[in-house]
MARFIFI-613119 format. One record per residue (C-alpha): residue number from 0; residue in one letter; z, x negated, y negated. Coordinates in Angstrom, 1 decimal. Each point is the difference from the previous one (the first is absolute). Layout:
BEGIN
    nr   rest        Z        X        Y
   NUM      a        Z        X        Y
...
END
This chain:
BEGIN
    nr   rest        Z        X        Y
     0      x    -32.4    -22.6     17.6
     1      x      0.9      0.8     -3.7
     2      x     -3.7     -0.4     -0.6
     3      x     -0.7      2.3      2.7
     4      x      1.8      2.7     -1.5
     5      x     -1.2     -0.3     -3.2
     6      x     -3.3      0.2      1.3
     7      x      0.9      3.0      1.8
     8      x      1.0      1.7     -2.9
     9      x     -3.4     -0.8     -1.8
    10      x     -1.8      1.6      2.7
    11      x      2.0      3.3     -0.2
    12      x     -0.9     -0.1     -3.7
    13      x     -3.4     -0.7      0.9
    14      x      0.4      2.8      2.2
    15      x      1.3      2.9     -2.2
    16      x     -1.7      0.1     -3.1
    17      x      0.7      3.0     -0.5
    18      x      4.1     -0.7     -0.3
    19      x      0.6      2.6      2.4
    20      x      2.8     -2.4      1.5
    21      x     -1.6      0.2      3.5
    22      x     -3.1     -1.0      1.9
    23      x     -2.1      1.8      2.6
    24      x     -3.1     -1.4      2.3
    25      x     -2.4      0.6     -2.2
    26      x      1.8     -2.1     -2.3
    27      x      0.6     -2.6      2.0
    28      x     -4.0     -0.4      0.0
    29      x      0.0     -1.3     -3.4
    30      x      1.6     -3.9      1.5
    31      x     -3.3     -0.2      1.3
    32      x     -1.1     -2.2     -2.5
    33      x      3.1     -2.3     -0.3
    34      x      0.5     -0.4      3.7
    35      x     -2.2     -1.1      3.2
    36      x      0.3      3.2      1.9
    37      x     -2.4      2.9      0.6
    38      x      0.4      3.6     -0.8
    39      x      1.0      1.1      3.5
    40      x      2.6     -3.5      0.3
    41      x      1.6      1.4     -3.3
    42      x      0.0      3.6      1.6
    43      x      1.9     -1.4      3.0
    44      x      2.4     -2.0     -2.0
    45      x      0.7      3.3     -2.1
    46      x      0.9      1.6      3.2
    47      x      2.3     -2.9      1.4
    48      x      1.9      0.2     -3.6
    49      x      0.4      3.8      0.2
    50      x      2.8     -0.2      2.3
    51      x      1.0      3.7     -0.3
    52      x     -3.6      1.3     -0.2
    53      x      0.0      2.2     -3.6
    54      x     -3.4     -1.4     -1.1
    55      x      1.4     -2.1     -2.5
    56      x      2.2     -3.4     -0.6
    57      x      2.9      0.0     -2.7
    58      x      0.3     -3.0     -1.7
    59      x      2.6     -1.7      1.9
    60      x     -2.1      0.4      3.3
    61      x     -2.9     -1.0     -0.9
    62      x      1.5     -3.3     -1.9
    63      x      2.4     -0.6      3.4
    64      x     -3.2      0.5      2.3
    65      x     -2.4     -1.7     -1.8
    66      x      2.1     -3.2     -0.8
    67      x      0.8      0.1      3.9
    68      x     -3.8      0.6      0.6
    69      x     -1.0     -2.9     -2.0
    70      x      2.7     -2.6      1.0
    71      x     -1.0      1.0      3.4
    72      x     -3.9     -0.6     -0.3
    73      x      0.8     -3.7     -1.8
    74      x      2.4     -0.7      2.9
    75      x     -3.2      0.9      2.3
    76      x     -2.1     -2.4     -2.1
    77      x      2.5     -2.7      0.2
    78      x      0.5      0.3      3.6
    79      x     -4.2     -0.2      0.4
    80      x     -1.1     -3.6      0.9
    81      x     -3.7      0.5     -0.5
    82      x     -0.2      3.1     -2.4
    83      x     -3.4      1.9     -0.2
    84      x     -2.0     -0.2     -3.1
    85      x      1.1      3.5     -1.1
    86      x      3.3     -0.6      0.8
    87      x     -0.9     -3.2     -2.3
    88      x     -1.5      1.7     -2.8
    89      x      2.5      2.3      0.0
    90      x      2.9     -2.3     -0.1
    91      x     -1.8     -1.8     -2.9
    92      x     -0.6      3.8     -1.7
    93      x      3.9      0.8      0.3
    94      x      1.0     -3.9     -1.0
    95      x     -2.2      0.4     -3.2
    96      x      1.5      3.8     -0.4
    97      x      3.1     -1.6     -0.3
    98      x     -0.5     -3.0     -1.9
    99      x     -1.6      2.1     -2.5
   100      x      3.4      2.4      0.5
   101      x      2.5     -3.3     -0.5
   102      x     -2.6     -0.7     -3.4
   103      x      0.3      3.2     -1.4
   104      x      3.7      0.1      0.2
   105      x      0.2     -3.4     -1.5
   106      x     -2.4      1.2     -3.0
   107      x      2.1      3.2     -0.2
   108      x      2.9     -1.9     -0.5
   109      x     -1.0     -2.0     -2.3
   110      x     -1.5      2.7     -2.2
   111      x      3.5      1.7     -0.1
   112      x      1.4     -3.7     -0.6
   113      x     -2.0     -0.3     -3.2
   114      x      0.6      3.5     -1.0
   115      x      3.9     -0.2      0.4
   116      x     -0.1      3.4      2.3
   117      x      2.8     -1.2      2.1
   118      x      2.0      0.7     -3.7
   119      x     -1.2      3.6     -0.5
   120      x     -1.5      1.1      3.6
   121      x      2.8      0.8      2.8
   122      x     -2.8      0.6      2.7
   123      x     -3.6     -1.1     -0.1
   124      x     -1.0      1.6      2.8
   125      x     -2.7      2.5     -2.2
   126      x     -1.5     -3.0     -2.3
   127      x     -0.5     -1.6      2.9
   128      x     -2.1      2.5      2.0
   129      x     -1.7      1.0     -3.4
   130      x     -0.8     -3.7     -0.3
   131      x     -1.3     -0.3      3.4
   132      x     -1.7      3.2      0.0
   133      x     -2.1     -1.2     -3.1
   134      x     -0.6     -3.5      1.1
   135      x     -1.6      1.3      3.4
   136      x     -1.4      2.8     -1.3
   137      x     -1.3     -0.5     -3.9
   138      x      0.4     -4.0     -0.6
   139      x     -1.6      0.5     -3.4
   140      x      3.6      1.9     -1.2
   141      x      2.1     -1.7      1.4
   142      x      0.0     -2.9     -3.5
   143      x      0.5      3.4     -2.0
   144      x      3.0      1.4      2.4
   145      x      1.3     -3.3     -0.9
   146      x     -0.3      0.1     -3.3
   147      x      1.0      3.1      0.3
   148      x      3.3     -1.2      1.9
   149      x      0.7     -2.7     -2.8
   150      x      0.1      3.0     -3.0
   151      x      2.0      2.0      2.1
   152      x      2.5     -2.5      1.1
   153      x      0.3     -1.6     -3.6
   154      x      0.6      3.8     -1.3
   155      x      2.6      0.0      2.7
   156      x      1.5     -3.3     -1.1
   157      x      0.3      1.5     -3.3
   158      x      1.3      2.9      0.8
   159      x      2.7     -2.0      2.1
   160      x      0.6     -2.3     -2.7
   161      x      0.6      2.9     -2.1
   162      x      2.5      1.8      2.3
   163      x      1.8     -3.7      0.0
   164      x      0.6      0.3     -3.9
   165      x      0.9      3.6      0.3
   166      x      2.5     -0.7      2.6
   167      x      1.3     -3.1     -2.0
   168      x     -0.2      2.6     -3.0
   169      x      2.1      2.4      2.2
   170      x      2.3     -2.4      1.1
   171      x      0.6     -0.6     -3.9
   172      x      0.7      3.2     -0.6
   173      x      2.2      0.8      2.6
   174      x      2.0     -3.2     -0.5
   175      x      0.2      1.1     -3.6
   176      x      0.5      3.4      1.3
   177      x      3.0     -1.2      2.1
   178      x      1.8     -1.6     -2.7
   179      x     -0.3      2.7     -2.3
   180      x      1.6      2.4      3.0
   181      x      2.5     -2.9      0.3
   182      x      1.2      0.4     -3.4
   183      x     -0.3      3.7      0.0
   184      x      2.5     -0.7      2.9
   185      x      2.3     -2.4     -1.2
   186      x      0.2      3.0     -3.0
   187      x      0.4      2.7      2.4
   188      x      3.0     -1.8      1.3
   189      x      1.6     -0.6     -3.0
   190      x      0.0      3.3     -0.8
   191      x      0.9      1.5      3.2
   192      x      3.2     -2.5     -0.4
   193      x      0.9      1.5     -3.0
   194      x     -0.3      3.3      1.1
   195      x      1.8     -1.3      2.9
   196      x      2.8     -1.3     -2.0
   197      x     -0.3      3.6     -2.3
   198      x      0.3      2.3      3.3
   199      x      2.7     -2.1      1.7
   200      x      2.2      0.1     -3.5
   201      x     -1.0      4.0     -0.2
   202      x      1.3     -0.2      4.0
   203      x      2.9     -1.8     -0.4
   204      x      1.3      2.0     -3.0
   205      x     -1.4      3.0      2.2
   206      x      2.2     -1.2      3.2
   207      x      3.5     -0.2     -2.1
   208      x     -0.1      3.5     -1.0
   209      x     -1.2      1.0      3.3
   210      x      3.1     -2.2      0.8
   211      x      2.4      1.8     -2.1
   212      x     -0.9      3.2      1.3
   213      x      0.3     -1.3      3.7
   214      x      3.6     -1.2     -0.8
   215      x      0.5      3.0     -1.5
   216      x     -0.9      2.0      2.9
   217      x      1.3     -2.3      2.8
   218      x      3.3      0.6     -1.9
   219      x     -0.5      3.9      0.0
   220      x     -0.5     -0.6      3.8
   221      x      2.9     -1.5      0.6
   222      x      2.3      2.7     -1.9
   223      x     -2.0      2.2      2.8
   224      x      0.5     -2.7      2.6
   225      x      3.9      0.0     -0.4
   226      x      0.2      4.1     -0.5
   227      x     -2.1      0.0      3.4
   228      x      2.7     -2.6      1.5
   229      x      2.5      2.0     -1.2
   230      x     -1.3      2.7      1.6
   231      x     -0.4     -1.4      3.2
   232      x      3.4     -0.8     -0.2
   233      x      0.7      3.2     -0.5
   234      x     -2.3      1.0      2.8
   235      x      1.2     -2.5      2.4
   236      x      3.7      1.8     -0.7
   237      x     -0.9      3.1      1.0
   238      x     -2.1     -1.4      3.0
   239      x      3.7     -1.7      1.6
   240      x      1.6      3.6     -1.3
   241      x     -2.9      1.4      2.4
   242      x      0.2     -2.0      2.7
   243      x      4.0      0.0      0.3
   244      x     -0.1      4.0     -0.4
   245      x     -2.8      0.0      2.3
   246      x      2.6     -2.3      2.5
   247      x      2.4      2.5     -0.4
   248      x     -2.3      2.6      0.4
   249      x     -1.1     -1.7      3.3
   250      x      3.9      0.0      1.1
   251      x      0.6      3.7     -0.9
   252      x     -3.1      0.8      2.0
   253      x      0.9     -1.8      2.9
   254      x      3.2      1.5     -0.3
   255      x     -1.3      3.7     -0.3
   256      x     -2.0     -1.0      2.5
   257      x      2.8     -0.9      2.9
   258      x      1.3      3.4     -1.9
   259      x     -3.3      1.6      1.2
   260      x      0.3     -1.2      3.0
   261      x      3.4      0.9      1.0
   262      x     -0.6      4.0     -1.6
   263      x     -2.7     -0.1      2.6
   264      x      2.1     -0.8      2.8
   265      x      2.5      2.4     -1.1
   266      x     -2.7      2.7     -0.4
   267      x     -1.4     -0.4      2.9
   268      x      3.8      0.3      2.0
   269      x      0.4      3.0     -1.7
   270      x     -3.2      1.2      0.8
   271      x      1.0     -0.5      3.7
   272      x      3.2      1.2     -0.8
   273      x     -1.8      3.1     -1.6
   274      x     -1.9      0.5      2.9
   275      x      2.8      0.5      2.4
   276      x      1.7      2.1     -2.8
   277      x     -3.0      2.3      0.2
   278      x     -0.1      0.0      4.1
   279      x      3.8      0.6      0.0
   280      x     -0.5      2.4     -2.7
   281      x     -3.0      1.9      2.2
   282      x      2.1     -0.3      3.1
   283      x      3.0      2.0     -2.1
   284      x     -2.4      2.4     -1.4
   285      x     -1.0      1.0      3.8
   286      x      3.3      0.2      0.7
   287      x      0.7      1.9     -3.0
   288      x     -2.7      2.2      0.8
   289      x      0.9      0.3      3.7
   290      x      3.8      0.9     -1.2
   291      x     -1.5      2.3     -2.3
   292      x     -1.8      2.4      2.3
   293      x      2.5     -0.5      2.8
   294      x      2.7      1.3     -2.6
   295      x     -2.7      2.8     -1.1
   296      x     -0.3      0.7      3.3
   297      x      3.8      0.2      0.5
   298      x      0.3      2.2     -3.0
   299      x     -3.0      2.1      1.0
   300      x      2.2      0.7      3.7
   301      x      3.1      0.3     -2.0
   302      x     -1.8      2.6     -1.9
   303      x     -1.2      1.4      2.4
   304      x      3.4      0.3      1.5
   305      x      1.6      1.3     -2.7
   306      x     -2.7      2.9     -0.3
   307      x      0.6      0.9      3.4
   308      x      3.8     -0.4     -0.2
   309      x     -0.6      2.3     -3.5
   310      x     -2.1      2.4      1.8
   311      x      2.8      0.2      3.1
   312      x      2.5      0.8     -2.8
   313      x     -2.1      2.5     -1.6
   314      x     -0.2      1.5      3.4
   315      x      3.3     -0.1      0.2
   316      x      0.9      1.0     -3.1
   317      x     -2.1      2.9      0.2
   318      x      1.3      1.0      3.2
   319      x      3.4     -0.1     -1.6
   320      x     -1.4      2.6     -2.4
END
């Protein structure tokens, strides 16, 4: 099957020359020579591949479908007791195709073997269809792509053996590089002790004046700390003055009020008592009044009395005359 799939992947090579990285019908036509099928059975094996009907097979459909196409027809020719002699010839064709397939891989690999490729050479994949190409194609180049290959590959062993001693050279340098960084280091940290040592003398001198000028002040604060006690001593005093004045003051007002209270009541009994002073009062004013123009009335007819008792004794008194 592996063989199958390698040979499946030749074909699309086969089939796009061009690199275009797929393959359409009239590509397809160019297997006619490697395989035992007409024009039109290629055409109709295009179209079974071409599952989604673009006109054209990617790489990984036409690999999938051809290696499926080809296992299938040498399960057919298995499965055939008395085979036909094209089916015969074409058995033999495809057995030869890939015995000739299986030899050029060996020589491939043997080539890159003797050339140490498998040093220098992560994939192969171009040499080898180069190599192919040429030994199909122009036989008469393919000794000089060879020779070519052996230049090429003993440049690149070279040039790899080169880039060895340069990065044994490098790993010189940096070792040598390290241990001049380690001394620079173990200097580094000498002196940054000593400046250590330096800045933590400067700090400790620097911390017993600051210190002294702490004690200095904590002792200031607590001159201020006792006047402030004293103070609230002072304070508190006045506070229980306060509150026992303000006790007494509560008393007195409790007291004035009950006073209050009791003026009220008095007020209002002699507001009532007022009252009927005032009605009394208006009751002896009408009778006042009344008295008043009954004795008016008494003097008016009095008066009157008397002018008519003068008048008689004018009369009189003029008739005496």
């Amino acid at each position: 099957e592996l063989t199958v799939l390698g040979k499946a992947r030749e074909f699309f090579q086969i089939c796009d020359l061009e690199g275009k990285g797929f393959v359409t019908c009239q590509d397809m036509q160019r297997l006619h020579p490697e395989l035992p099928l007409s024009l039109e059975e290629l055409e109709k094996v295009f179209v079974t591949l071409d599952a989604d009907g673009n006109g054209s097979l990617t790489p990984k459909e036409f690999i999938t479908g051809f290696s499926q196409f080809l296992l299938e027809q040498i399960a057919l020719k298995n499965d055939m007791v008395q085979p036909s002699e094209g089916e015969t010839a074409c058995q033999v064709r495809y057995e030869e195709t890939m015995a000739g397939d299986e030899d050029e891989e060996f020589q491939f690999s043997n080539l890159m073997d003797r050339l140490g490729a498998t040093k220098v050479l992560d994939d192969e994949t171009d040499v080898k269809q180069l190599w192919l190409q040429l030994k199909k194609e122009e036989p008469h180049l393919l000794s000089n792509f060879e020779e070519f290959l052996v230049r090429i590959f003993s440049q690149l062993q070279e040039a790899d053996n080169e880039k060895n001693e340069l990065e044994c050279a490098l790993k010189k340098k940096i070792a040598a590089y390290d241990e001049e960084i380690q001394h620079l280091y173990e200097e580094m940290e000498q002196q940054i002790k000593k400046e250590k040592e330096q800045f933590l003398l400067k700090d400790t001198e620097r911390f017993q004046s600051h210190s002294q000028e702490l004690e200095c002040k904590l002792l200031s604060k607590e001159q201020e700390l006792e006047q402030l006690v004293q103070k609230q001593k002072r304070l508190e005093h006045q506070c229980t003055q306060l509150l026992s004045g303000k006790e007494e003051t509560k008393v007195e007002n409790t007291k004035l009020k009950l006073t209050n209270q009791e003026l009220l009541r008095d007020l209002e009994r002699t507001s009532h008592e007022l009252s009927l002073a005032q009605q009394q009062l208006q009751v002896l004013q009408e009778e006042a009044s009344r008295l008043h123009e009954e004795k008016e009335m008494e003097v008016y007819r009095v008066t009157e009395t008397l002018q008519r008792e003068k008048s008689g004794l004018l009369k009189q008194l003029d008739f005496l005359r």
